[in-house]
C-alpha positions in Angstrom: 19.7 -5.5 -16.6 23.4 -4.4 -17.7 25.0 -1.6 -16.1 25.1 0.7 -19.1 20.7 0.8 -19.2 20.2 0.7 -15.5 22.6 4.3 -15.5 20.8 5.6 -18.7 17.7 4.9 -17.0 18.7 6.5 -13.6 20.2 9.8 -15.9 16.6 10.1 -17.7 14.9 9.6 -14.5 16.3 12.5 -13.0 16.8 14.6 -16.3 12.3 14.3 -16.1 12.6 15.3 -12.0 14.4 18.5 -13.1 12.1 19.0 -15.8 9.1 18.3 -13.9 10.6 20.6 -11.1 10.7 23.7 -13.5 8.1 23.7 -16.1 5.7 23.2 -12.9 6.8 23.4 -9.4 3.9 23.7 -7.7 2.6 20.3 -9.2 5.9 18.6 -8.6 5.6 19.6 -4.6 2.2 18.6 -4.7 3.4 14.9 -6.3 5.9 14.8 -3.4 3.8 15.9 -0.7 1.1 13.1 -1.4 3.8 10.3 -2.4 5.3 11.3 1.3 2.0 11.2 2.8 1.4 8.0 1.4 4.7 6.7 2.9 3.2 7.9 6.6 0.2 6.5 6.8 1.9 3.1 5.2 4.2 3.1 8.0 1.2 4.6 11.1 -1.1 1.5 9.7 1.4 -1.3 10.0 1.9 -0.2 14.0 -1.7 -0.8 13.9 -1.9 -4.3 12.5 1.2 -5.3 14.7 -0.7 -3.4 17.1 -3.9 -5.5 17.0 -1.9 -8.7 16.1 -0.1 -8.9 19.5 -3.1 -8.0 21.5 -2.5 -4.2 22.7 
């Protein structure tokens, strides 16, 4: 991907954040409260399969 649409992309990605962030905030911290969540448990169930795998 050339350089000039990957920063386009990365400048409209935020421009919707900020959006997002004031037309609803309490939606927005609800998205990032569950997308963090998500990242949690991701990380709490692969010290259980390595966990399990090595016997413990």
């Amino acid at each position: 991907m050339p350089p000039q649409i990957k920063k386009v992309l990365i400048w409209v990605f935020w421009i919707f954040v900020v959006y997002a962030v004031f037309t609803s905030p309490d939606r927005a911290a609800n998205i990032l409260r569950t997308a963090w969540e998500i990242i949690i448990n991701g990380f709490q169930n692969l010290g259980v399969f390595f966990d399990r795998l090595l016997g413990r």
